[in-house]
N, C-alpha and C positions, 0 to 999 in steps of 0.2 A: 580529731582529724585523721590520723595517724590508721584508728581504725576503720572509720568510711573508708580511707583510700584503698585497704586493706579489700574490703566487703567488695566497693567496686571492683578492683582487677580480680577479685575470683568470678562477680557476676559477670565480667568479659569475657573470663576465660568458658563459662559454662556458655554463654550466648553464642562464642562463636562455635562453638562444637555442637550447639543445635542449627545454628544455621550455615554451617558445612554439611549439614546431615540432608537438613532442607532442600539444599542446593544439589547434593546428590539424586536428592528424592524426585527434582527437579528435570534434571538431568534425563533421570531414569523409569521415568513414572508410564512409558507403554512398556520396559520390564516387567517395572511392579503390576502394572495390570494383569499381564499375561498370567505372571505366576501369581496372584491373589494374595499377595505381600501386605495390603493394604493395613491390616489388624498389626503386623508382625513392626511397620514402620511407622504408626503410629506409636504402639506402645513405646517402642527405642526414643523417638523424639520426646514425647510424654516422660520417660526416665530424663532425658537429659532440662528438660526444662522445669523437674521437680528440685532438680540439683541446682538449679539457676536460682527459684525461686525462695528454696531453703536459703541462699545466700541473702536474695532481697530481705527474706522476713526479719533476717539479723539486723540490717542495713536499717530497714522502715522500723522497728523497733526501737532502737538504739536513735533514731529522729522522734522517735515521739520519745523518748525518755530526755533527750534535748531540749526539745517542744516546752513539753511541762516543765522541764527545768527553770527555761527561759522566760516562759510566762510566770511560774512563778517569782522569777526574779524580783521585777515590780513592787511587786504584792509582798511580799519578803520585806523590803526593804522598807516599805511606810509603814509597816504594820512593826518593827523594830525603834524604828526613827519616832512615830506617835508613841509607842510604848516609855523610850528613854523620856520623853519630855512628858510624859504624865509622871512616871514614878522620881522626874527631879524635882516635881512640884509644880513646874513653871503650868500656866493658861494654856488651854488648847482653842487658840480664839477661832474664827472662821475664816478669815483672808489668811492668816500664814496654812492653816490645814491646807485649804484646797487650794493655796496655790503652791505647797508640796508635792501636794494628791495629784495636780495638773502636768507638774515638772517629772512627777515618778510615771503618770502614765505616758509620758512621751518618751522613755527609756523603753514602753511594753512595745513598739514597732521594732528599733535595733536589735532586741532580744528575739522578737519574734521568727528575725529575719535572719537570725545566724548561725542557727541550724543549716538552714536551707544554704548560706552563704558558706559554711564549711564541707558540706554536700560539692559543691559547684565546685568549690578550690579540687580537691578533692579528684575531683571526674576529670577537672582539667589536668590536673599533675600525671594523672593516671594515661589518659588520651598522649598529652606531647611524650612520655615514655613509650608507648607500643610506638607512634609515628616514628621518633627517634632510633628503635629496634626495626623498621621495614625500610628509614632514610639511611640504614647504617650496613644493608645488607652491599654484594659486590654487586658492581654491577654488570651485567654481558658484556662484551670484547665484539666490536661493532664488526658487522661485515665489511669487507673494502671489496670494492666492486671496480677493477682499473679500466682504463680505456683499453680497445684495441688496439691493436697492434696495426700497424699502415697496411692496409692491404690484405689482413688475415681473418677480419672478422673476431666474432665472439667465439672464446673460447676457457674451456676448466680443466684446471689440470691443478697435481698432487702431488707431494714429494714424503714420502719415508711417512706417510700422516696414519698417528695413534690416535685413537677413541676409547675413552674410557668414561665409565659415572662412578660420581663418588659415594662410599658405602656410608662413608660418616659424611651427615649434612656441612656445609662450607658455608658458616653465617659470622656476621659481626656481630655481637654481641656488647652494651654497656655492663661495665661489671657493677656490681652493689658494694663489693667489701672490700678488706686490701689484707683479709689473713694466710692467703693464698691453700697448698692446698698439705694436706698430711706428707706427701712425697719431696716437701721442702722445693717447693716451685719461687719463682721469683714473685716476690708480691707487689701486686698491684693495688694503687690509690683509687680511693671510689672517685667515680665518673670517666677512669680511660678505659680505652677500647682494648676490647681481647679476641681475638680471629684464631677458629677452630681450623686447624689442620686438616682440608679435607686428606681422605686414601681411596685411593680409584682403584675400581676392578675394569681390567682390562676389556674393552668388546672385537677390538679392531687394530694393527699393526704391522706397520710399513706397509700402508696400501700406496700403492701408484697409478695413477690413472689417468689420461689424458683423453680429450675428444675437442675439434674446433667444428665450428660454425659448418650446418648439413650434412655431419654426422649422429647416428644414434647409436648409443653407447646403453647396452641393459645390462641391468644388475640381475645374477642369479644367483641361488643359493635356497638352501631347508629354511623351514621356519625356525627363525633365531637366529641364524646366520652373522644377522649383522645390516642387513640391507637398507632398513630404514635409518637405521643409527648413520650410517655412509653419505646416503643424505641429509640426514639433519646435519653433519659434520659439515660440509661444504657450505652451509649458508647458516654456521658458526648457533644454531640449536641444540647440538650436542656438544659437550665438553671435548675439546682438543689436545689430547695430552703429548700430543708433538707432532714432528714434522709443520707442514705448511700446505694452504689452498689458495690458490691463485683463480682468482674470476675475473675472467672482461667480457664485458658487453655494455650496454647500454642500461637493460634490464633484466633483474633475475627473479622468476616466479616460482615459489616452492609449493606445489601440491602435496600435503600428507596424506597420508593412510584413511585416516580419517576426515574426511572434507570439512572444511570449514564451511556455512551456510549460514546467515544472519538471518534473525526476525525480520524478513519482511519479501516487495514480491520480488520476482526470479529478475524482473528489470534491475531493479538496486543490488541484486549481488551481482549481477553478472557487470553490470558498470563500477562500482566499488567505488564513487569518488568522480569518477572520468566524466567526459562530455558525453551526450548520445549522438554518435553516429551509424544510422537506419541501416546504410550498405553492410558495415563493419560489422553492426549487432547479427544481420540477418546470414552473413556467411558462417558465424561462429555457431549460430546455432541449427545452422545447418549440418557443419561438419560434427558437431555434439550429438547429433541425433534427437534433440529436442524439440524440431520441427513436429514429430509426430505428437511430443504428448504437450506441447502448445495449445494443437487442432481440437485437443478434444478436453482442453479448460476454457470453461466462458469467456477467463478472461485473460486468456491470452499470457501475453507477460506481464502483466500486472496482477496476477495470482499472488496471494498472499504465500508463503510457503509454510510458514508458522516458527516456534521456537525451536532453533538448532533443525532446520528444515524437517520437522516431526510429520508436515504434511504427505513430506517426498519419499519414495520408496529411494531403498539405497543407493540403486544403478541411476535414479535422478540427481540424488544428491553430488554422485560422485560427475555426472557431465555438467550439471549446474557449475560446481567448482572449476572443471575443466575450460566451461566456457569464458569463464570468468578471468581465466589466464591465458586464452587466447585471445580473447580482448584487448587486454592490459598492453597488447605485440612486444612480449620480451623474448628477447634473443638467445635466453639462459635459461632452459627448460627443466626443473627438476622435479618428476612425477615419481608419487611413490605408489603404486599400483593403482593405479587410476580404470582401470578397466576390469578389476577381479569382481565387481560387483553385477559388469554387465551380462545379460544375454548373449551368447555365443553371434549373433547376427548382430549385433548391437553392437559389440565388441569390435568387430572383424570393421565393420564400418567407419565407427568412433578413431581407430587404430589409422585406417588408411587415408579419410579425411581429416583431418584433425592432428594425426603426428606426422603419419610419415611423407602425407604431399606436403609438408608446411620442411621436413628435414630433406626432402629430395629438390625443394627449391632453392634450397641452403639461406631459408631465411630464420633461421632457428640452430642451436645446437640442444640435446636432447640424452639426459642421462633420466634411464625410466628402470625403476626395480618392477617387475616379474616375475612369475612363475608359469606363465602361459609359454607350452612349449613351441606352439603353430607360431607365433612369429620372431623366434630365434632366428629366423633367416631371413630376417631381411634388418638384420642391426648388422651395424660394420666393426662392431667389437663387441665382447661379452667381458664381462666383469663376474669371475666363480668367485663367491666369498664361503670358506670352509677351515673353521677352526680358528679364525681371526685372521685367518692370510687371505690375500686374494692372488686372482690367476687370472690374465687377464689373457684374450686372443679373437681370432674369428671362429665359427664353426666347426671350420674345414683343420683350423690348427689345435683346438680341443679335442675334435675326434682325433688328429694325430697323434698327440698325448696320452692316451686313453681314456681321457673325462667321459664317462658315462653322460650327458647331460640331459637325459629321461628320469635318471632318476631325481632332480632338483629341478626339473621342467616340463613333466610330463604332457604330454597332446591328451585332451580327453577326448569323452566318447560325441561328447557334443561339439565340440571342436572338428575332429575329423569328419562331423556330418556337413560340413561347410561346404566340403568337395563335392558333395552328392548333388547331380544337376536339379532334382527338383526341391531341395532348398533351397539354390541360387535363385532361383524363380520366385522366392519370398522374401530376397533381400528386403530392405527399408530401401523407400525412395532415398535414390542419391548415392547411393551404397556404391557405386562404381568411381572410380579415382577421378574420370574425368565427367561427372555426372552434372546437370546442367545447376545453371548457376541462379538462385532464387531472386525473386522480384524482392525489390525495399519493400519493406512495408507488410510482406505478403505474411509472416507468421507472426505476427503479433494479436493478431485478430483470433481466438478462439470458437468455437461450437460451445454451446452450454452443455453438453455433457462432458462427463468423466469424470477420474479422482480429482479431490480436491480444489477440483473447479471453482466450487461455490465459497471457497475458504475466504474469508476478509479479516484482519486487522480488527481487534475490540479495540474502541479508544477507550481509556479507563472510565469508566461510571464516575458522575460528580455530583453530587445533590446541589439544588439550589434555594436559598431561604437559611430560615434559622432552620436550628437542628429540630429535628423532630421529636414531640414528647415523648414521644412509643423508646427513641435511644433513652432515653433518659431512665421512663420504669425499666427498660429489661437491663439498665447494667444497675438501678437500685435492687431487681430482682435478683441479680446474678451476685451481689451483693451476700445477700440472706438475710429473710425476714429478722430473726433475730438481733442479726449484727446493725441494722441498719436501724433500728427499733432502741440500741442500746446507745448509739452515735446522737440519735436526735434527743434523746432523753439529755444523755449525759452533759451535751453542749447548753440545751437550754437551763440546764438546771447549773450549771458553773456560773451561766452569766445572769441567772436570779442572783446567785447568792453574789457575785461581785458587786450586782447593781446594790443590794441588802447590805451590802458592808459600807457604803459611801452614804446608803441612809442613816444607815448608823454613825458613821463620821459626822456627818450635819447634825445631829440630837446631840452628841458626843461635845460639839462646839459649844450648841446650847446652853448645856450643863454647863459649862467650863466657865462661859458667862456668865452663869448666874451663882458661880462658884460652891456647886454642890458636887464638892470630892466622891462622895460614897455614889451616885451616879455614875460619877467618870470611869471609876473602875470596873464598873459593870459594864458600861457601854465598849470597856476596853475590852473586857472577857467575851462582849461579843462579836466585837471587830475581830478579833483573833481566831473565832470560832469561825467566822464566815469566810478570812482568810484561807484557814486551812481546809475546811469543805470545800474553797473554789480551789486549791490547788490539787485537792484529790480527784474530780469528777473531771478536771481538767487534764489529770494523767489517765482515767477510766477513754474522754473522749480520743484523746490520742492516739491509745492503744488497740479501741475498738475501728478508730478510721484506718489505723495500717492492716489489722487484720481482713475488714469489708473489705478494702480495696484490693488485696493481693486476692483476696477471694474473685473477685468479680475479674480481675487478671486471668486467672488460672482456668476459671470458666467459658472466658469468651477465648480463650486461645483454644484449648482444648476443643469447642463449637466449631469456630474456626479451621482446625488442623482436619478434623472428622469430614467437614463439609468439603473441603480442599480435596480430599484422598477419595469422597464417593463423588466425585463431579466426572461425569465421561470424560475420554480422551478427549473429545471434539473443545471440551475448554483449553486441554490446555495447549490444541494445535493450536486457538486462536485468541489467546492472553500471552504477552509479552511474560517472561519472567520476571523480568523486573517486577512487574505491578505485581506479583504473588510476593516476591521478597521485601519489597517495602512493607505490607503490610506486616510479616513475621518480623520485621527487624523495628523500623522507624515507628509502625502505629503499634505494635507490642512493650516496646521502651516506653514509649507516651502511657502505655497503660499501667507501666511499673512503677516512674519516676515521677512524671511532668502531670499525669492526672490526679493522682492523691491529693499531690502539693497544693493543685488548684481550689480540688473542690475543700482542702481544711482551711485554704484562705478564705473561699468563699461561704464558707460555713462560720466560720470567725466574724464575718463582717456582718453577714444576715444575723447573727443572734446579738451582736453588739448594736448594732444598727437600730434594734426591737427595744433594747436595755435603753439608749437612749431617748429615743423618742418617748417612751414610757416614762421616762425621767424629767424631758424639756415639759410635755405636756403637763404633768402633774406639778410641777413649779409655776410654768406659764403659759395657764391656754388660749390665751392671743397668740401664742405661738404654731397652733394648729391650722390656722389659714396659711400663714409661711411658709408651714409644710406642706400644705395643699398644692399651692402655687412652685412649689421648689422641685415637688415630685411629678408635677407637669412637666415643669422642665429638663429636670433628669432625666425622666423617662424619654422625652423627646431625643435626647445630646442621646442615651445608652443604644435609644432604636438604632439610631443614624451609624451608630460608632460599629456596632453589632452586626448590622448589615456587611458592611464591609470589611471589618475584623473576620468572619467568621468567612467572608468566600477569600479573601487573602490567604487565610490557613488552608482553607481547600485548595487550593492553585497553589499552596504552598505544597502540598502531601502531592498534586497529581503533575507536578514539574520537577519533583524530587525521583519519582518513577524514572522516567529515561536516563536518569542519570546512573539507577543502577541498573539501566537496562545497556547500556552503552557501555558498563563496566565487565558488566558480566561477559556481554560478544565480545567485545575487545582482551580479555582473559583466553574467551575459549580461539580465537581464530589469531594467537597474538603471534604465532607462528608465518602462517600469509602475511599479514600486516607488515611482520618486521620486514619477511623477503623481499615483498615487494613496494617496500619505504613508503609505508601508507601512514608513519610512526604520527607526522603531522597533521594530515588530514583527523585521523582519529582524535587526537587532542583541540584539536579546534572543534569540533562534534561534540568533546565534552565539553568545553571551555564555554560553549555557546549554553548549554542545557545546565551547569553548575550557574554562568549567569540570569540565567531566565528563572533559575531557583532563588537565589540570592535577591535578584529583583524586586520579588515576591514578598522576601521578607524585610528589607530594606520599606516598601510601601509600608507594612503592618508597622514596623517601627515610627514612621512617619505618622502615620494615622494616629498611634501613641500619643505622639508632643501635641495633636490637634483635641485632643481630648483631652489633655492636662492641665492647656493654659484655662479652657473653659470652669473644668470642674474647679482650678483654683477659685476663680474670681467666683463663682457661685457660693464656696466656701466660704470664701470672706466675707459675701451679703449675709451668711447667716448666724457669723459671730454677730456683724456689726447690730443684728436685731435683735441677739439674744441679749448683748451688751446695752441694748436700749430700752428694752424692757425689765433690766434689772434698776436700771435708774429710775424711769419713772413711773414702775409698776409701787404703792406703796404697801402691799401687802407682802411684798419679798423683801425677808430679813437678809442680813449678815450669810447665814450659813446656806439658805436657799441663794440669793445670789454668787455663792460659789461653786455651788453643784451646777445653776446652770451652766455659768461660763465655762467649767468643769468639760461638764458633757456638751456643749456647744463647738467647743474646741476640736475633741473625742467624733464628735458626729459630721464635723466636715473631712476631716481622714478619712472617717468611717463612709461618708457616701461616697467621696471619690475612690476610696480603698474596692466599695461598692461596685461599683460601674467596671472597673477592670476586670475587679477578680470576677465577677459575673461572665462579659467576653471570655476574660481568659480559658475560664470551664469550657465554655461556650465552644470554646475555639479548638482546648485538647479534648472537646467529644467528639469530635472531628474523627479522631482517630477511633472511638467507640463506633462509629458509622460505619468507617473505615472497614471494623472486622464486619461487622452488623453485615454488609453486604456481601462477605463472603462466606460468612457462616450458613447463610440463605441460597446457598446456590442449587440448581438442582443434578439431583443425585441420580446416579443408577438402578437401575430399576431393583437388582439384588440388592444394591445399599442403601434402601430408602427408609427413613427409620420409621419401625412399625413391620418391615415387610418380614413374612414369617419364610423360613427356609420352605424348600420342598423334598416333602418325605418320597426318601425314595427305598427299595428295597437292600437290607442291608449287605447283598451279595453284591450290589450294582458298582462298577461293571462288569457283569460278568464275560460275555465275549469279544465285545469291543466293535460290535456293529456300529457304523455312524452314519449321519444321510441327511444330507440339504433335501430339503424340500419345498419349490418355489421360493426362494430364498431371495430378497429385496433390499438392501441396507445403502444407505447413505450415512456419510459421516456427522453431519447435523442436518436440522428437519429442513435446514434451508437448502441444502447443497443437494447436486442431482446423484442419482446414483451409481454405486460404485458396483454390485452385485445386482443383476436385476434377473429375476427369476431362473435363477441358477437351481437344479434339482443334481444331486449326484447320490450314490449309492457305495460304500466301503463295507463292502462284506468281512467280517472276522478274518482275521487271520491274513489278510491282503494287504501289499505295502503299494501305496497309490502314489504318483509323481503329478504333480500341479506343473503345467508347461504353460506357457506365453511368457511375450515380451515385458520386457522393462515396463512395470505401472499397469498390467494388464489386469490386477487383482488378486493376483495371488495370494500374497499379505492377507487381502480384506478378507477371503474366504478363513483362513486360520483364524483372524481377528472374529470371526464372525459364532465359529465352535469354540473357542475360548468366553465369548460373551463381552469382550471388548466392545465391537462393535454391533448392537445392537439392531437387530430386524424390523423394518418397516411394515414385511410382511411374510408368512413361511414360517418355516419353522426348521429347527435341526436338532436332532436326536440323536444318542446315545446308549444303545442297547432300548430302544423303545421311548428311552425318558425327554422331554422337550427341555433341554437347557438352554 
């Protein structure tokens, strides 16, 4: 036991460090496109899941060496027990034999099963210690968020406040030993808690800062400064190492750096939870500037955005967020550059609808970090953060001081074109402060063109029916001829010889009858023969099913991971993460753990199952219509069970998705969430998709007991016949009427053993399906297996000439396009500047020379060559 538990927390610990990688991979995967990473990140994950796998092979070994132990057990002990009572002399009559023989094979289930049941202890012990290590961590220091103050509104303010992160991690830790440590530390008793000393490096010290309600307050400073850390400090995301922050309002909305944006469409982030009010939606995204690139997605607000909004270009993502906190009407504004991603017109708009008519109404207070220097003037304090200090004042008293603030704020060159009167003439509609006020209703209706227009939500793929023969051969194929060649041999041929040894028991009795000693010890030498043949084919089958199986593991992951990494972006704009993570995690375990298990049970019962009926019949073939009749009926009860076992496990795997889809956004966006006390909402979101998982298995458990009471009582009609046919058959002796009841016994186990383990297979191919269909996905046209490179000259590139030509791409075949006959020409030696608004394509053209994104029609070259 000791060692499973050992084997399992290393295969954890390698699991979770492929699937942190994955999750990365995830994350980062239009990176990895661009730079062609693909080869470089599978091989890395491939390294860590061989380190996984080496641990399994120890694990599944060390069970089949339990396996045959266990089985031999049985078999051991009669064939010991029959030995002692021959060489003390005594009869070896036919009722005491086999009803030995019948009491020792009812020991062969509890032995069978206690591998597997020191497995389970084992995984469990292993499981409540890591939970115990993430229940034992600290936990955050809540935000207090007070009332106002009578008369003052919302307001944030600071006294003497330090920020600091810790160099050494600050976790709780159960300890294991109590020897403490060589430096004569105090020692501690296994099971108390031991808490690591964090040591903080300083970011931030003695900042002071105050702003109330219809003020705006911006942070500036160099990059690294301290700016964002300033914010997170305030609504308690960064570590506090002193002083104090004081919040009142009502509501506090924290925008990062990096926007938060959920899988799904631009309605559901922009509402977060909230009710839909049409007025309310339609002002905010107005003043976001999202009006425009609404008009020109089909569908409007109900545009899918995709994972970690992959669909949106940046200055999207960042006014999506935006909106989404104007929505919310909190009175406690903290933006952490929410406009460094926009277009200069874009910006200047976004800035004066949206922050500062909502701070000149004084219905909002507004601390926002910056480095845009065009609108230093119009904030009513500035916040210099330089060397961990800040300096706080207005314009007019920084330039007093001599603060340079061009140099930590500079105006660029697109900025100052703002001025220039025939830009104003291109603002975006609305762009003026008091610009008219939009109809309900009137942007949520899109045009079918434009990016991402056409994007929708994949709901996971589910098969319906039993599983398909095709899973079946390709994971015996992925198996290997050989190993699978060696598994069926060796199983059949164990349970020959077990069945050959019980024949031999019944002759054995015979003799004993008729008291011919020099018989019985022959019969004994070959009962012992056939013992020990069944226990060796029986460590041969073992050993060959952990290796097949880790085999076919290793292969359908690896199919799998390949097929994942060449599927165009357009998957994984429109696949939840989630459903890619389940399958590396929940249907990958299934493929290490829970499918082996099944198919050697169900391997065990199909060849015992064969041994028996080969035995009732050859005793009593009146017994053959029984079985006619009984196998109608099984078959009927397994359809009926099968049906519904098997789509139970599917609704089990495809209601298990959301819930690491739900885990995972609520990780990445847990910063919004906490600011704006969405902590509840979030867990009831989960709370509802953990139960709808649970539900799920809760039925299958149910279906269970409805299958048990049956296959009992079927069992018992079939002693009852074999027990009647030994009475009034008159041609069954003594020792033939004990092998029947023997194996009469033996073969109602055996077919209700049947019918499960058959589902249960059934059920964990589920998970074989599972990869099956993402192994099959289609792939890039460079990463299509079979497609040969293109030769190209080995100087190439030599100049660096490059050139669209009628250039046509859309992001899937469905969605309209995003480049439509775009020609342009980059002579040598030219540095070229890609101008338009927010979403206008820019991205897509890069995406498009990089080979990302994929041409519909055109072509674009590179010193001549068509890439």
């Amino acid at each position: 036991a000791s060692k499973v538990q050992a084997y399992r927390k290393e295969t954890l610990k390698h699991a979770d460090a492929r699937l942190l990688l994955i999750g990365s991979m995830l994350q980062g995967i239009r990176l990895i496109k661009l730079s062609a990473w693909e080869a470089d990140v599978a091989t890395k994950v491939s390294e860590l899941r061989g380190k996984e796998l080496a641990t399994i092979r120890k694990s599944a070994l060390l069970f089949a060496f339990n396996h045959t132990l266990m089985a031999a057990g049985p078999i051991l002990v009669a064939a010991v027990t029959f030995g002692i009572r021959t060489w003390s002399g005594a009869p070896m009559y036919a009722d005491e034999a086999f009803t030995a023989l019948a009491l020792f094979n009812l020991l062969g289930h509890p032995f069978s099963v206690l591998p597997k049941t020191i497995s389970l202890l084992a995984e469990m012990k292993t499981t409540l210690s890591r939970l115990e290590t993430l229940f034992s961590l600290p936990d955050r220091p809540p935000m207090l968020l007070l009332s106002p103050l009578p008369g003052q509104g919302a307001s944030v303010s600071t006294k003497a406040l330090a920020v600091g992160y810790p160099v050494e991690a600050s976790v709780t830790l159960p300890t294991t030993g109590g020897k403490g440590d060589k430096k004569g530390d105090t020692k501690e008793k296994k099971g108390e808690m031991r808490k690591v000393t964090p040591v903080f490096k300083s970011v931030l010290d003695g900042v002071e800062i105050s702003a109330k309600q219809g003020e705006l307050v911006l942070i500036v400073g160099t990059v690294g400064a301290g700016k964002s850390s300033l914010l997170a400090a305030l609504v308690v995301e960064a570590p506090v190492t002193g002083g104090a922050v004081e919040l009142r309002g009502t509501r506090v909305a924290y925008l990062p750096q990096v926007p938060w944006v959920k899988n799904g469409t631009v309605l559901e982030n922009i509402l977060l939870h909230a009710p839909l009010d049409q007025e309310k939606l339609d002002q905010v995204i107005h003043d976001t500037g999202l009006d425009q690139d609404l008009a020109i997605w089909n569908k409007g607000v109900d545009t899918v955005v995709g994972e970690r909004g992959i669909t949106l270009s940046g200055g999207q993502r960042q006014r999506v967020a935006l909106a989404r906190t104007l929505y919310a009407q909190c009175d406690v504004l903290l933006l952490d550059c929410p406009l460094a991603a926009l277009d200069a017109l874009t910006a200047r708009h976004v800035f004066e609808e949206a922050i500062l008519r909502r701070v000149r109404a004084k219905e909002v207070v507004v601390i926002m970090a910056t480095n845009a220097g065009w609108m230093l003037g119009e904030a009513d304090r500035l916040v210099l953060l330089e060397n961990g200090r800040c300096t706080v004042g207005t314009v007019e008293e920084m330039s007093a001081r001599g603060v340079d603030l061009r140099s930590v704020a500079p105006p660029t060159a697109s900025e100052d074109a703002l001025d220039r009167p025939e830009q104003k003439e291109s603002k975006p509609a609305g762009a003026d402060k008091k610009g008219p006020k939009p109809k309900p209703g009137a942007i949520t209706a899109g045009k079918n063109v434009g990016k991402g227009g056409g994007a929708s939500l994949k709901a996971e793929k589910r098969d319906v029916g039993k599983v398909s023969w095709k899973v079946y051969r390709d994971y015996v194929a992925a198996t290997g001829a050989l190993m699978a060649a060696t598994l069926g041999f060796s199983a059949l041929a164990a349970q020959g010889l077990s069945v050959g040894k019980d024949f031999v028991l019944a002759s054995w009795s015979r003799a004993s009858e008729a008291d011919d000693s020099s018989a019985m010890v022959e019969f004994f030498g070959f009962y012992v023969l056939a013992c020990v043949g069944t226990i060796i084919l029986q460590g041969v089958r073992s050993g060959s099913m952990a290796v097949a199986c880790l085999t076919a593991a290793r292969r359908l992951h690896d199919s799998m991971l390949h097929s994942v990494l060449a599927a165009p972006l357009s998957f994984f704009e429109q696949t939840p993460a989630g459903h890619i993570t389940s399958r590396f995690s929940s249907d990958v375990d299934a493929l290490d753990f829970a499918l082996p298990s099944a198919i050697s049970m169900m391997l065990d019962m199909v060849v015992v199952l064969f041994g028996c009926v080969f035995v009732l019949v050859s005793q009593a073939p009146a017994l053959l219509a029984a079985f006619f009749i009984l196998a109608v009926v099984y078959s009927r009860v397994q359809r009926m069970f099968n049906r519904t076992a098997t789509e139970l496990k599917r609704m089990d795997s495809i209601t298990k998705s959301p819930v690491f889809s739900l885990f995972a956004q609520a990780v990445d966006g847990v910063q919004t969430l906490r600011s704006m006390q969405q902590e509840e909402q979030v867990i009831e979101a989960m709370t509802s998709a953990i139960d709808a998982n649970t539900g799920t298995y809760l039925s299958w458990a149910h279906s269970n007991r409805w299958l048990g009471v049956r296959l009992d009582l079927m069992g018992a009609i079939l002693i009852f016949l074999a027990a009647l046919l030994a009475v009034l058959s008159p041609t069954v002796g003594a020792g033939g009427a004990g092998l029947l009841l023997t194996y009469a016994i033996t073969i109602t186990r055996t077919l209700a053993g049947s019918v499960r383990t058959s589902t249960a297979m059934e059920v964990q191919f589920n998970a074989v399906e599972r990869v099956k269909h993402f192994s099959d996905l289609d792939s890039e046209p460079e990463l299509e297996p079979g497609c040969k490179e293109q030769e190209v000259p080995q100087e190439w590139p030599s100049v660096g000439e490059i050139e669209w030509t009628n250039v046509v791409c859309r992001y899937s075949r469905d969605d309209p396009t995003v480049i439509n006959g775009v020609s342009l020409k980059v002579p040598a030696g030219t540095a070229v500047g890609l101008c338009g608004r927010t979403g206008a394509g820019k991205s897509s053209m890069l995406m498009a020379l990089l080979r990302v994104l994929s041409c519909s029609s055109g072509k674009v070259t590179i010193d001549g060559v068509d890439v």
